[in-house]
Backbone and ligand atoms as CSV (ligand in chain L), in Angstrom:
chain,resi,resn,atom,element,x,y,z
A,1,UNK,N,N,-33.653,63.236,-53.557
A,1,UNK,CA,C,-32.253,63.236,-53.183
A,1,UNK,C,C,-31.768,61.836,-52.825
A,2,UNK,N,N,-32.574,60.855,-53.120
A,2,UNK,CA,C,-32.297,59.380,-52.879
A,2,UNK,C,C,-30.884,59.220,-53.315
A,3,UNK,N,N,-30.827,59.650,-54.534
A,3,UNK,CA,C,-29.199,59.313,-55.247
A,3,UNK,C,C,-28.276,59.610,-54.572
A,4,UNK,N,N,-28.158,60.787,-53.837
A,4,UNK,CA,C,-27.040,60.864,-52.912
A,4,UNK,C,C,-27.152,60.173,-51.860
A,5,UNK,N,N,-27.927,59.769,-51.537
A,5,UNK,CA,C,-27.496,58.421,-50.032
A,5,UNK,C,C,-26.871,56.977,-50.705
A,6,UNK,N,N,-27.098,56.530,-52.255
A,6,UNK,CA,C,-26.718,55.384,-52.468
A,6,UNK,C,C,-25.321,55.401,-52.720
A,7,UNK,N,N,-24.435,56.682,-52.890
A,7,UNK,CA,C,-23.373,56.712,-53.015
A,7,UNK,C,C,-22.334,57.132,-52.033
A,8,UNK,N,N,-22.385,57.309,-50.808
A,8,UNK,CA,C,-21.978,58.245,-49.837
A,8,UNK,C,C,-20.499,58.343,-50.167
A,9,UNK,N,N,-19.997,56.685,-50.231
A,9,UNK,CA,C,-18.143,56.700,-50.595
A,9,UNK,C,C,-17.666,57.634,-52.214
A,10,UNK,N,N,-18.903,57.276,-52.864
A,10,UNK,CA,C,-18.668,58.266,-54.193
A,10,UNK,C,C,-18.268,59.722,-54.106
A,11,UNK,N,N,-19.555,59.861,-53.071
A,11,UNK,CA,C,-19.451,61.234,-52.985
A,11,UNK,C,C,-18.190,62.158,-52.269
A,12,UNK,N,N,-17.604,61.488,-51.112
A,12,UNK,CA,C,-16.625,61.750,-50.789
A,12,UNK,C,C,-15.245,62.077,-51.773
A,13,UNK,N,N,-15.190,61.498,-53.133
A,13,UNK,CA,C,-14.290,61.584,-54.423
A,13,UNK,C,C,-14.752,62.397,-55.222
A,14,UNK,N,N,-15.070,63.417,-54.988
A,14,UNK,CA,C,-15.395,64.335,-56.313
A,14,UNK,C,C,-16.170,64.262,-57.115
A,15,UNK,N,N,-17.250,63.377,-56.356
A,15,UNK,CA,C,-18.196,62.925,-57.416
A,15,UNK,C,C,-19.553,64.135,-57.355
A,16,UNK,N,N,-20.364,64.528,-58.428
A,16,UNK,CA,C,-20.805,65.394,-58.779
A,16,UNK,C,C,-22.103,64.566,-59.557
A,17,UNK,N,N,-23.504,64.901,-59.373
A,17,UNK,CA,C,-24.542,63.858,-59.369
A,17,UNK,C,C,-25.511,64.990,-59.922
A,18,UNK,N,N,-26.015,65.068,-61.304
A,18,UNK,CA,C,-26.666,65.898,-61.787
A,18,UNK,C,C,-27.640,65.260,-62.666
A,19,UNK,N,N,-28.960,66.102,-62.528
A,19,UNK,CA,C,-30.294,65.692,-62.802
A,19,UNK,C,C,-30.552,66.753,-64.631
A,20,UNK,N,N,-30.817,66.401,-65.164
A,20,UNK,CA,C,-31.185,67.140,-66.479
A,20,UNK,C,C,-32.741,67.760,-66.030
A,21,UNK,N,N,-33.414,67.182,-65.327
A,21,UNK,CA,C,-34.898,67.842,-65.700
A,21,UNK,C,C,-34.698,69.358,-64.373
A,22,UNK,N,N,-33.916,68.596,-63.598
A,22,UNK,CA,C,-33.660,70.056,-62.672
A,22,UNK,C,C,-32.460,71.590,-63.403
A,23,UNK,N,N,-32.056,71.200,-63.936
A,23,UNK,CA,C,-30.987,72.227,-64.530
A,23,UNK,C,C,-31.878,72.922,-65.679
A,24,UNK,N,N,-31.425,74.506,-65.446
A,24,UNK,CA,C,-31.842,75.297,-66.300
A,24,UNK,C,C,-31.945,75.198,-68.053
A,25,UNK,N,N,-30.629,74.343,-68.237
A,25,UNK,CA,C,-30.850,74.157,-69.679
A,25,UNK,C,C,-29.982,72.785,-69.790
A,26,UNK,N,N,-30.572,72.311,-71.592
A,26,UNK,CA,C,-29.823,70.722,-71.867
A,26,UNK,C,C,-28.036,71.233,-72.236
A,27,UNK,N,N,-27.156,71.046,-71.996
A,27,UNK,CA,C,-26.082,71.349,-72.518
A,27,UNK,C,C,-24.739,70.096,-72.975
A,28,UNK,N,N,-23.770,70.313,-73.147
A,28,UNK,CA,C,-23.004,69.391,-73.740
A,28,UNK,C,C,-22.862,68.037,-72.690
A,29,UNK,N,N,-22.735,67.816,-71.766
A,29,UNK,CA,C,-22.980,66.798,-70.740
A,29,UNK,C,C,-23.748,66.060,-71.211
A,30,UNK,N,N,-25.354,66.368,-71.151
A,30,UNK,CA,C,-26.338,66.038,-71.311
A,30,UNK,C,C,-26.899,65.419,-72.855
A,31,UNK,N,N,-26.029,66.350,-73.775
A,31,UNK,CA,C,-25.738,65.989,-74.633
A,31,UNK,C,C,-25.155,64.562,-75.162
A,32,UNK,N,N,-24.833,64.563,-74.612
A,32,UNK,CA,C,-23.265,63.225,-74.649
A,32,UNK,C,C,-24.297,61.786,-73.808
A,33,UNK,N,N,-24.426,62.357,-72.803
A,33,UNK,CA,C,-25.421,61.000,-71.921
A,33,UNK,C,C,-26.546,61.107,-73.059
A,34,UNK,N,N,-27.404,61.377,-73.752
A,34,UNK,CA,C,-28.317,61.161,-74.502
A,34,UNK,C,C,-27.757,60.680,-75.378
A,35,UNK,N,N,-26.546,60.596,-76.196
A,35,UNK,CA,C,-25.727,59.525,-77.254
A,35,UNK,C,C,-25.550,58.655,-76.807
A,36,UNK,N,N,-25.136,58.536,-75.461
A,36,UNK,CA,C,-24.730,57.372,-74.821
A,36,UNK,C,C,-26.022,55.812,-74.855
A,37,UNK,N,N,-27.226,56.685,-74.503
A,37,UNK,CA,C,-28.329,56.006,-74.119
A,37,UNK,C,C,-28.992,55.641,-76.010
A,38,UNK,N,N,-28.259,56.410,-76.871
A,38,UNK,CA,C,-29.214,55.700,-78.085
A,38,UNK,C,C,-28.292,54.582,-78.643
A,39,UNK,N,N,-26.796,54.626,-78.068
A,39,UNK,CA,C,-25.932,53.655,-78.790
A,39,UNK,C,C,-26.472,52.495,-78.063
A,40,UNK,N,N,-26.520,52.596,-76.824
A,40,UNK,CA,C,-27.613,51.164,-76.638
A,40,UNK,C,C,-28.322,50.020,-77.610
A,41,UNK,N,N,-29.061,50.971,-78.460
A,41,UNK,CA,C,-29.961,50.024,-79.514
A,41,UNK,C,C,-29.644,49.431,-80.016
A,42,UNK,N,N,-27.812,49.638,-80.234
A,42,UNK,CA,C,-27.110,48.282,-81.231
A,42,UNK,C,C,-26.344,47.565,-80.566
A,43,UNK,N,N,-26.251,47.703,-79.290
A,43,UNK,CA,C,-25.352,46.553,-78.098
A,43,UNK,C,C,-25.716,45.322,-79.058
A,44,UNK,N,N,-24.791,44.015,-78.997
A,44,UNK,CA,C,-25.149,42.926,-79.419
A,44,UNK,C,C,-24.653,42.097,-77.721
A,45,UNK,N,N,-25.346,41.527,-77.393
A,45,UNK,CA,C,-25.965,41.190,-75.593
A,45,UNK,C,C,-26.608,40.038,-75.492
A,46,UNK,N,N,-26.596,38.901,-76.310
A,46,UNK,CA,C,-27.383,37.882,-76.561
A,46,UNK,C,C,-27.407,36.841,-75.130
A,47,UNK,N,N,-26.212,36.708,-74.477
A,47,UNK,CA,C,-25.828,36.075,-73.448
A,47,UNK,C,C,-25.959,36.790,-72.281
A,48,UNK,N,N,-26.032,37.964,-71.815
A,48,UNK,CA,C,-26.211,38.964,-70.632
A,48,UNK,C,C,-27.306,40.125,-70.779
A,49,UNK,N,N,-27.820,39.847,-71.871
A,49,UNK,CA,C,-29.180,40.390,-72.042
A,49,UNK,C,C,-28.979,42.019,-71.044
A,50,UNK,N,N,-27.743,42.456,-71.384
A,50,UNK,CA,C,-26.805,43.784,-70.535
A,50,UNK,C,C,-26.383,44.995,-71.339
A,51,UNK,N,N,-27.569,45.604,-71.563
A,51,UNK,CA,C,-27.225,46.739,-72.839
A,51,UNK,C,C,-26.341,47.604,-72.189
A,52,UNK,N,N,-25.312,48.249,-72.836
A,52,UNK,CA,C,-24.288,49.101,-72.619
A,52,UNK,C,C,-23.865,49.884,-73.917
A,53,UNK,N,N,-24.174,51.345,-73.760
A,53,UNK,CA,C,-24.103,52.177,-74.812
A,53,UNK,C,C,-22.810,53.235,-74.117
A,54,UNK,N,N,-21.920,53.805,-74.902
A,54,UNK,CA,C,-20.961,55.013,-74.480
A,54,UNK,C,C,-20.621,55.941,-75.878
A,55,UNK,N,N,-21.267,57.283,-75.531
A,55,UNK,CA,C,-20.489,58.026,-76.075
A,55,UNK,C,C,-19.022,58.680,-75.827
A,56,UNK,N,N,-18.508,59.280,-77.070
A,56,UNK,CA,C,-17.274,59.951,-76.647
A,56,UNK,C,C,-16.559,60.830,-76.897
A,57,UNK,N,N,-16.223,62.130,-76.154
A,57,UNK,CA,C,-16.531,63.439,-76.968
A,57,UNK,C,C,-14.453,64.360,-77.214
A,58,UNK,N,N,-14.368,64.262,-78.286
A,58,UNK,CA,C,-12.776,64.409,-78.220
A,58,UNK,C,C,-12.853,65.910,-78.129
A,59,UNK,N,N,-11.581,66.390,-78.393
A,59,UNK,CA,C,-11.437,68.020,-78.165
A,59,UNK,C,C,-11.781,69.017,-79.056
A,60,UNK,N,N,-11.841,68.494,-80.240
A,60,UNK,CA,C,-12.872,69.220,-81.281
A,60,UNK,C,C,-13.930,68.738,-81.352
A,61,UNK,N,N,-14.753,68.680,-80.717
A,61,UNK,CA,C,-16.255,67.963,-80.647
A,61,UNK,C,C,-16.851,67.126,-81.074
A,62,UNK,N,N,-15.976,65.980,-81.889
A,62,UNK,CA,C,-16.395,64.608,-82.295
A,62,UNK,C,C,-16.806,63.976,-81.371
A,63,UNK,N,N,-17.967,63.051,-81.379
A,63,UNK,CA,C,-18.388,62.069,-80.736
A,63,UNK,C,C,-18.177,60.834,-81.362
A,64,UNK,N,N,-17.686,59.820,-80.764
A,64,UNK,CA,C,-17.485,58.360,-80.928
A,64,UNK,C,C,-18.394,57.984,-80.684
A,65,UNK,N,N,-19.361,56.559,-80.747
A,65,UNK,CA,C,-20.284,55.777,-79.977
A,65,UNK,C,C,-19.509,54.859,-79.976
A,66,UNK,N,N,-20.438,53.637,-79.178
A,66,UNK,CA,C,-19.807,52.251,-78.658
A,66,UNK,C,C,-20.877,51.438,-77.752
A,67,UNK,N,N,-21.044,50.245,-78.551
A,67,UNK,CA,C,-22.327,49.455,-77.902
A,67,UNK,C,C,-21.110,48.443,-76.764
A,68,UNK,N,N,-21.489,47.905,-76.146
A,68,UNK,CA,C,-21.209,46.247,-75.747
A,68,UNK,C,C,-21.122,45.221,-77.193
A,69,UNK,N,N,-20.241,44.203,-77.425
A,69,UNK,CA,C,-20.476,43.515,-78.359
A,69,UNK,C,C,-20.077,41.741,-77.731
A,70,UNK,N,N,-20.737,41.180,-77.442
A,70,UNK,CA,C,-20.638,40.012,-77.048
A,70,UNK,C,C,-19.756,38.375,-78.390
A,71,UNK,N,N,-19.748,37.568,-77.749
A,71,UNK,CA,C,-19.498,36.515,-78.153
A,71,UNK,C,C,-19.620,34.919,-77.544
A,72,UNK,N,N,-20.034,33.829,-78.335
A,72,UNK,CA,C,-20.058,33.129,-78.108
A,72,UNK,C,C,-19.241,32.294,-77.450
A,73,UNK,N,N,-17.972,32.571,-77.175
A,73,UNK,CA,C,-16.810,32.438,-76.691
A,73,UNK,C,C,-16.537,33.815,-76.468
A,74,UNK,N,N,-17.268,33.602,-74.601
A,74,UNK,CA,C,-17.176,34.655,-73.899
A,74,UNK,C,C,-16.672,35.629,-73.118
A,75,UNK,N,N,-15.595,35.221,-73.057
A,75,UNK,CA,C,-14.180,36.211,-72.702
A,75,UNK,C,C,-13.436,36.776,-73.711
A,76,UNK,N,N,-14.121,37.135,-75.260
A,76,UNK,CA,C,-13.604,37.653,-76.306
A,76,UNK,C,C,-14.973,38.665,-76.079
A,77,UNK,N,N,-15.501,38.898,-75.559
A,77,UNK,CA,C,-16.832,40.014,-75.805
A,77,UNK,C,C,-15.909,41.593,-75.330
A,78,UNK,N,N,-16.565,42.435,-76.033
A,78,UNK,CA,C,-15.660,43.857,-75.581
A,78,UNK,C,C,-16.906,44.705,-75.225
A,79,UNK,N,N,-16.328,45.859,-74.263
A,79,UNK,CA,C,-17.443,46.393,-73.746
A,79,UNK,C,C,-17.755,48.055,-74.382
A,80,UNK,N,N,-18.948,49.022,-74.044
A,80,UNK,CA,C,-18.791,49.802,-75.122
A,80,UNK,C,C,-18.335,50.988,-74.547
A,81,UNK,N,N,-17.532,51.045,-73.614
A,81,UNK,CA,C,-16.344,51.848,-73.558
A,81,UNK,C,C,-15.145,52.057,-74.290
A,82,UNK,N,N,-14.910,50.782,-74.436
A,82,UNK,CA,C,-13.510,50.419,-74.824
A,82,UNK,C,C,-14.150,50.345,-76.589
A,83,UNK,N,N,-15.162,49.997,-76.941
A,83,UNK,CA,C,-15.352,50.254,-78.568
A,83,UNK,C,C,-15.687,51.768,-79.242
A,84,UNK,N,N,-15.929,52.462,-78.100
A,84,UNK,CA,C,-16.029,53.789,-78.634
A,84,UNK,C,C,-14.454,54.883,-78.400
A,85,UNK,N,N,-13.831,54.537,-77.553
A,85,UNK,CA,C,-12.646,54.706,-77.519
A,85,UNK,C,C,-11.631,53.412,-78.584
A,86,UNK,N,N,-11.716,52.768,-78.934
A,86,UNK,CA,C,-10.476,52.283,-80.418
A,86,UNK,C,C,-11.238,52.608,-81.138
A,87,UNK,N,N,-12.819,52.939,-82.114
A,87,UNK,CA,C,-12.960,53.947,-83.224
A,87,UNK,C,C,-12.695,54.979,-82.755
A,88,UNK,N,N,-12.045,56.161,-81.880
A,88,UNK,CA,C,-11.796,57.309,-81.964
A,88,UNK,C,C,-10.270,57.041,-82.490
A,89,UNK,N,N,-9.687,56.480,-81.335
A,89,UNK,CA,C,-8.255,56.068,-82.146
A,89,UNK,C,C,-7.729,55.439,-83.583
A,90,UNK,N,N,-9.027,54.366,-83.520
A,90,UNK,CA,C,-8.652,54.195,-85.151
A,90,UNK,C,C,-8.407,55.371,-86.369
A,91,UNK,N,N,-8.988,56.514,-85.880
A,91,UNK,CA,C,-8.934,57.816,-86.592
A,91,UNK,C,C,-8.701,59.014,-86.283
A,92,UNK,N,N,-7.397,58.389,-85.256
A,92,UNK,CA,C,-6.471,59.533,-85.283
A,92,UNK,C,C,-6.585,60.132,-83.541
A,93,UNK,N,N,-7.632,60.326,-82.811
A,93,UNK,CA,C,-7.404,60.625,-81.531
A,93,UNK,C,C,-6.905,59.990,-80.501
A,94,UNK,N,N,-6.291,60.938,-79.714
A,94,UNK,CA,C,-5.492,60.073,-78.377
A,94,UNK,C,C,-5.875,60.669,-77.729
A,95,UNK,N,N,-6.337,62.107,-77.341
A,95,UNK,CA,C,-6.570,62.405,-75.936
A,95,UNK,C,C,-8.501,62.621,-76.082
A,96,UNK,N,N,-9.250,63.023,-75.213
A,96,UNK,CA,C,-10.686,62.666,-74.766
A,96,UNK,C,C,-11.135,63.892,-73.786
A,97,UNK,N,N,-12.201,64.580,-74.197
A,97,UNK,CA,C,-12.637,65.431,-73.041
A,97,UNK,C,C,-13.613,64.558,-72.225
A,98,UNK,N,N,-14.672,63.677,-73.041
A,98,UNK,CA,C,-15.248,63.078,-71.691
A,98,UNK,C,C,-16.240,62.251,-72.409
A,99,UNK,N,N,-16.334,60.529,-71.710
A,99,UNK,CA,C,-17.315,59.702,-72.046
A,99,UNK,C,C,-17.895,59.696,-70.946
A,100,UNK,N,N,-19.376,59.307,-72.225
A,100,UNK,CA,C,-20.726,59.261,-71.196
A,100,UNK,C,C,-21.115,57.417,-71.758
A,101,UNK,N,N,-21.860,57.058,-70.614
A,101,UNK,CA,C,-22.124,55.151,-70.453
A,101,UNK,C,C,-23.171,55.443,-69.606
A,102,UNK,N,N,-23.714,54.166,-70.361
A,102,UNK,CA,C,-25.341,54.177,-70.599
A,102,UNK,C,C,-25.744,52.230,-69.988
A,103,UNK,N,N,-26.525,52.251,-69.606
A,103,UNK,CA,C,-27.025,51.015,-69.470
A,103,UNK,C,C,-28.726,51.035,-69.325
A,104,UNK,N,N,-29.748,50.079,-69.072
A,104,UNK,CA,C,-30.790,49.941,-68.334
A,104,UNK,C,C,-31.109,49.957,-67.419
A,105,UNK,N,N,-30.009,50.219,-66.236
A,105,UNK,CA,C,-30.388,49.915,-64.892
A,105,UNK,C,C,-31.392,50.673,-64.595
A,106,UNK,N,N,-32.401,50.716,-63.624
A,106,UNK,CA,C,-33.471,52.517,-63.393
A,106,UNK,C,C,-32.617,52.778,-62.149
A,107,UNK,N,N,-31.822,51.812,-61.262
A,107,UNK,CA,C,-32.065,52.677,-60.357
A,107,UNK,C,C,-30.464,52.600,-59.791
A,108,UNK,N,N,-29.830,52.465,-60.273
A,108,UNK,CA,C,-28.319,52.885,-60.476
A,108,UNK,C,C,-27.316,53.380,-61.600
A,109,UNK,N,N,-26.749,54.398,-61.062
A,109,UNK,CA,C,-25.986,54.957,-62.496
A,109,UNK,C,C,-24.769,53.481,-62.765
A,110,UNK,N,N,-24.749,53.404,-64.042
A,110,UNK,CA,C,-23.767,52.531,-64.848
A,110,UNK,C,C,-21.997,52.760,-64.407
A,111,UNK,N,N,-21.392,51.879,-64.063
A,111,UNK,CA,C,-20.079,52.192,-63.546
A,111,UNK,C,C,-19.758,51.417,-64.632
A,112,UNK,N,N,-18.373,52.031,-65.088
A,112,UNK,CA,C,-17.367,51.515,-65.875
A,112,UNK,C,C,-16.665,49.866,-65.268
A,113,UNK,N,N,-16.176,49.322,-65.622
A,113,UNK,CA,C,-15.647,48.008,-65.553
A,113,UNK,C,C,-14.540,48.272,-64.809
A,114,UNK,N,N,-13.290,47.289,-63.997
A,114,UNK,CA,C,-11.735,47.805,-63.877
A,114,UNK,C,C,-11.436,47.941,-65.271
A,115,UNK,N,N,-11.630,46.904,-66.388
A,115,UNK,CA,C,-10.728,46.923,-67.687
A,115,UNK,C,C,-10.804,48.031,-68.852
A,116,UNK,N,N,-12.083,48.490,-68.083
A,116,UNK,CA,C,-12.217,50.213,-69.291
A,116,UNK,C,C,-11.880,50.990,-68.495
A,117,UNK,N,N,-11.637,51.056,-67.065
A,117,UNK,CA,C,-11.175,52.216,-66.234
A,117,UNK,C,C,-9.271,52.340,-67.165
A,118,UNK,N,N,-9.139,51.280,-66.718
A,118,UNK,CA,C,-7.406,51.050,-67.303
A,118,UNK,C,C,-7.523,51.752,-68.580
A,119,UNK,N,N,-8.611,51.154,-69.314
A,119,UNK,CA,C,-8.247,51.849,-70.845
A,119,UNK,C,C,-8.283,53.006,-71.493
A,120,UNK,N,N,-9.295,53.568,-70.178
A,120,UNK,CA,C,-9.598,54.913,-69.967
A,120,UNK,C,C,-8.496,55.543,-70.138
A,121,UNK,N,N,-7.430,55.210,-68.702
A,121,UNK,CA,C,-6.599,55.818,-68.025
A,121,UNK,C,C,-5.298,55.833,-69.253
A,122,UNK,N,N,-5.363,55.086,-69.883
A,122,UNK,CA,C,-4.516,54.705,-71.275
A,122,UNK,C,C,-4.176,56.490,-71.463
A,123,UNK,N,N,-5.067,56.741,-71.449
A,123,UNK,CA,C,-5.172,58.970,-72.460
A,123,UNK,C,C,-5.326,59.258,-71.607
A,124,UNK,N,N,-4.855,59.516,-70.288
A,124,UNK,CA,C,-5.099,60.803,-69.625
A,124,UNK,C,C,-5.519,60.408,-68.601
A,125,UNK,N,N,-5.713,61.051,-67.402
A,125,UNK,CA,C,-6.350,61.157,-66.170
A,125,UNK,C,C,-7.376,61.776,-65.758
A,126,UNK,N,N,-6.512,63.028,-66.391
A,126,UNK,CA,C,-7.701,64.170,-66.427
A,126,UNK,C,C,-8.914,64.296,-67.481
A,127,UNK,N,N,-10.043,63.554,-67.353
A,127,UNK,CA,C,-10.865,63.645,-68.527
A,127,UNK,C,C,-12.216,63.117,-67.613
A,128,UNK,N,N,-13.289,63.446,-68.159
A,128,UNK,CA,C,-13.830,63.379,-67.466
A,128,UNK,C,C,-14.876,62.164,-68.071
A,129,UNK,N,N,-16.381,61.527,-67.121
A,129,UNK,CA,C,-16.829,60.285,-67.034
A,129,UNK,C,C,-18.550,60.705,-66.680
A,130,UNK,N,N,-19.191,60.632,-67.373
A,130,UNK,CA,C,-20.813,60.284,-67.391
A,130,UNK,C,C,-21.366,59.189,-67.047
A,131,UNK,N,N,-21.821,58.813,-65.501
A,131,UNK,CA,C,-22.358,57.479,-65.530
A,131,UNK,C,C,-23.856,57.763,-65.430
A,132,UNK,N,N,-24.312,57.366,-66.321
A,132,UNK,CA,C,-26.144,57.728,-66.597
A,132,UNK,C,C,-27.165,56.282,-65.944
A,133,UNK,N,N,-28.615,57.157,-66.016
A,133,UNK,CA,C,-29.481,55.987,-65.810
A,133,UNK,C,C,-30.062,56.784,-66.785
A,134,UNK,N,N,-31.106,55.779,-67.363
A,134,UNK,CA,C,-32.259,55.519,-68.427
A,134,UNK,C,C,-33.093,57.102,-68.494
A,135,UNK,N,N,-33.292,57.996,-67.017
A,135,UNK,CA,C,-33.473,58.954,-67.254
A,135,UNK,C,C,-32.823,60.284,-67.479
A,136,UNK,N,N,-31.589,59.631,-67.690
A,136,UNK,CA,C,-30.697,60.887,-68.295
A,136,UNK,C,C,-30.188,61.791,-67.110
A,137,UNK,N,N,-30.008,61.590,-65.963
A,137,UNK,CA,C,-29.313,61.926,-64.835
A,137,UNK,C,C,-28.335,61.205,-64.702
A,138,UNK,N,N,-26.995,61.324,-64.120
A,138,UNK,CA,C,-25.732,60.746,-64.578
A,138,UNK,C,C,-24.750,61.391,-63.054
A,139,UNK,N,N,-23.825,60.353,-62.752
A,139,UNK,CA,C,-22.662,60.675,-61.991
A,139,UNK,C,C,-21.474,61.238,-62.733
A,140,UNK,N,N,-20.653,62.667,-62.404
A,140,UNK,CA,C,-19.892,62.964,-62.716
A,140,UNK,C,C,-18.446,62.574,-61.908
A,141,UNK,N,N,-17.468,62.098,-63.049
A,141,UNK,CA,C,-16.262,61.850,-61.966
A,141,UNK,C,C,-14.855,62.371,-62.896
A,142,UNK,N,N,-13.993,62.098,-62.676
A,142,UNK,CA,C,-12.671,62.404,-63.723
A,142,UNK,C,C,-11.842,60.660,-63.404
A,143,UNK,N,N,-11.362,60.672,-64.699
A,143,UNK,CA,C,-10.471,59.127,-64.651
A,143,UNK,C,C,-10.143,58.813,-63.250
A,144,UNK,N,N,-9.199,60.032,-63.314
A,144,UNK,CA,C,-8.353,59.413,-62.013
A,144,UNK,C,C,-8.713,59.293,-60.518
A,145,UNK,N,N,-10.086,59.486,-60.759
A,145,UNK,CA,C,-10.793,59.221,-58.978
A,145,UNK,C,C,-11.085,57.902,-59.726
A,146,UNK,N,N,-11.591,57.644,-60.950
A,146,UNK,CA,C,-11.983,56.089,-60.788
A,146,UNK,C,C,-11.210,54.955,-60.586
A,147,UNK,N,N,-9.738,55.688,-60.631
A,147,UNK,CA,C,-8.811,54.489,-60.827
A,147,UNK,C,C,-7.648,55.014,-60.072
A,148,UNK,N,N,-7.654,55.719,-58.926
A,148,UNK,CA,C,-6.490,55.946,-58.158
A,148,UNK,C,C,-5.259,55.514,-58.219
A,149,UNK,N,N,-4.151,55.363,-58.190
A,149,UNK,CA,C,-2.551,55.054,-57.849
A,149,UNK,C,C,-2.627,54.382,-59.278
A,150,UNK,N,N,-3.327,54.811,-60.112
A,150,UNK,CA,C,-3.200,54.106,-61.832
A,150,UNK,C,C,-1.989,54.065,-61.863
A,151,UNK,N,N,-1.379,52.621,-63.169
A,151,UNK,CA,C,-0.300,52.543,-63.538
A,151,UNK,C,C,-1.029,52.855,-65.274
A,152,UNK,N,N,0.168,53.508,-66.087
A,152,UNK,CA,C,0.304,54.739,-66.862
A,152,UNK,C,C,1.492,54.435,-68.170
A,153,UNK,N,N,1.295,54.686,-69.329
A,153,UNK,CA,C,2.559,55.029,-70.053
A,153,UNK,C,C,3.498,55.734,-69.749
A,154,UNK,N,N,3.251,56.606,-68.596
A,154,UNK,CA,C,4.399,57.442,-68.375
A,154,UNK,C,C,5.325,56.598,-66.980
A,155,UNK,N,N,4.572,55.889,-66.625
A,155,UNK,CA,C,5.177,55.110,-65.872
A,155,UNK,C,C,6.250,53.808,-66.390
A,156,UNK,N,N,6.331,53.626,-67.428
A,156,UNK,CA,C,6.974,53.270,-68.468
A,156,UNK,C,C,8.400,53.740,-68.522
A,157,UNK,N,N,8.413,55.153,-68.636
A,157,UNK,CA,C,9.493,55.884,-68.851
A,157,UNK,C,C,10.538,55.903,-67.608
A,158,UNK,N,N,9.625,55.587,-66.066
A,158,UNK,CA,C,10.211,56.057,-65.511
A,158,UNK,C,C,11.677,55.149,-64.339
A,159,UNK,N,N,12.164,55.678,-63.964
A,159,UNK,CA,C,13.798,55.604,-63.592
A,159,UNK,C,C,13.579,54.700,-63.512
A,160,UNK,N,N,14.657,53.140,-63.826
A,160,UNK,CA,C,14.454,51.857,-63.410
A,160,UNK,C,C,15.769,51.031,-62.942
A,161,UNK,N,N,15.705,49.784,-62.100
A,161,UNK,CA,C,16.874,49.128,-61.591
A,161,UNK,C,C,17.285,48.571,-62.836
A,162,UNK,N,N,18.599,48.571,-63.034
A,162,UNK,CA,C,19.002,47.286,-63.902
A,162,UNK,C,C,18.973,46.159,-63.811
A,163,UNK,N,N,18.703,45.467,-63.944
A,163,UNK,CA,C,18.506,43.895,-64.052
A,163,UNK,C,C,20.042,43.111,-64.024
A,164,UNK,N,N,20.462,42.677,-63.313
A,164,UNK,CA,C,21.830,42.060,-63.307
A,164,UNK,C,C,21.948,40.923,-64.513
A,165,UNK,N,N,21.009,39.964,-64.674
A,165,UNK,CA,C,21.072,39.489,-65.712
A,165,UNK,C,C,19.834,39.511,-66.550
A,166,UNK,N,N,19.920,39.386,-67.182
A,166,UNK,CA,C,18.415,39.156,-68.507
A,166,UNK,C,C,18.266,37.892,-68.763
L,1,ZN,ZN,ZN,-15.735,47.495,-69.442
């Protein structure tokens, strides 16, 4: 039960901390964190030697993957949240039942970035988030605990001052 003492503030948010070898059977969760952990193998990580794999599971049961992809000019590197979410969109999806993210750590589950939380939050709030370790046990959360008082496309729309001049 170590895992629940390293998170105590997590846990207070809805966070939900589940073991695969303890649960009765493997199911779609588990599913998804095991994609997560093989997209790993193609991270390209040359500079942070920081594997990061994410699957991503839309509402008819497609899965996306998405490694980390680095660059030599290093503030152009994208992470593999955000690459497994624009190939889903590149082909057609906008909304997401739930990504799972993968790293090496052993002894902490993988947290999303602020800049994939945002991109997350891009589709939805309500969707849900797999943060795994290497043995396939994973933190459960939904967008919008990861990214509270999010700003939103729909926030876009909403009522605004006029601007006296432009
Ligand atoms: Zn990120």
């Amino acid at each position: 039960m170590g895992d629940l003492d390293v998170m105590p503030q997590a846990k207070a948010q809805g966070v939900r901390i589940a073991c695969p070898a303890r649960g009765p059977q493997v199911g779609l969760k588990e599913g998804l964190v095991a994609r997560s952990l093989e997209a790993r193998q193609f991270a390209y990580c040359p500079y942070s030697s920081f594997r990061v794999g994410a699957a991503l599971l839309t509402p008819d049961g497609s899965v996306f993957t998405g490694c980390n992809v680095e660059n030599s000019c290093h503030n152009l590197g994208v992470c593999a949240e955000r690459n497994a979410i624009s190939k889903a969109v590149s082909e057609g999806y906008r909304s997401f039942k739930a990504i799972a993210i993968a790293s090496d750590l052993q002894d902490q589950f993988i947290s999303p970035c602020g800049g994939c939380r945002q991109f997350m939050r891009e589709f939805g709030t309500d969707w849900e988030v797999y943060m795994s370790k290497p043995d396939g046990s994973y933190l459960e959360m939904r967008v919008r605990d990861l990214l509270p008082l999010s700003f939103g496309p729909e926030d876009l729309k909403m009522k605004k001052e006029t601007p006296k001049e432009f």
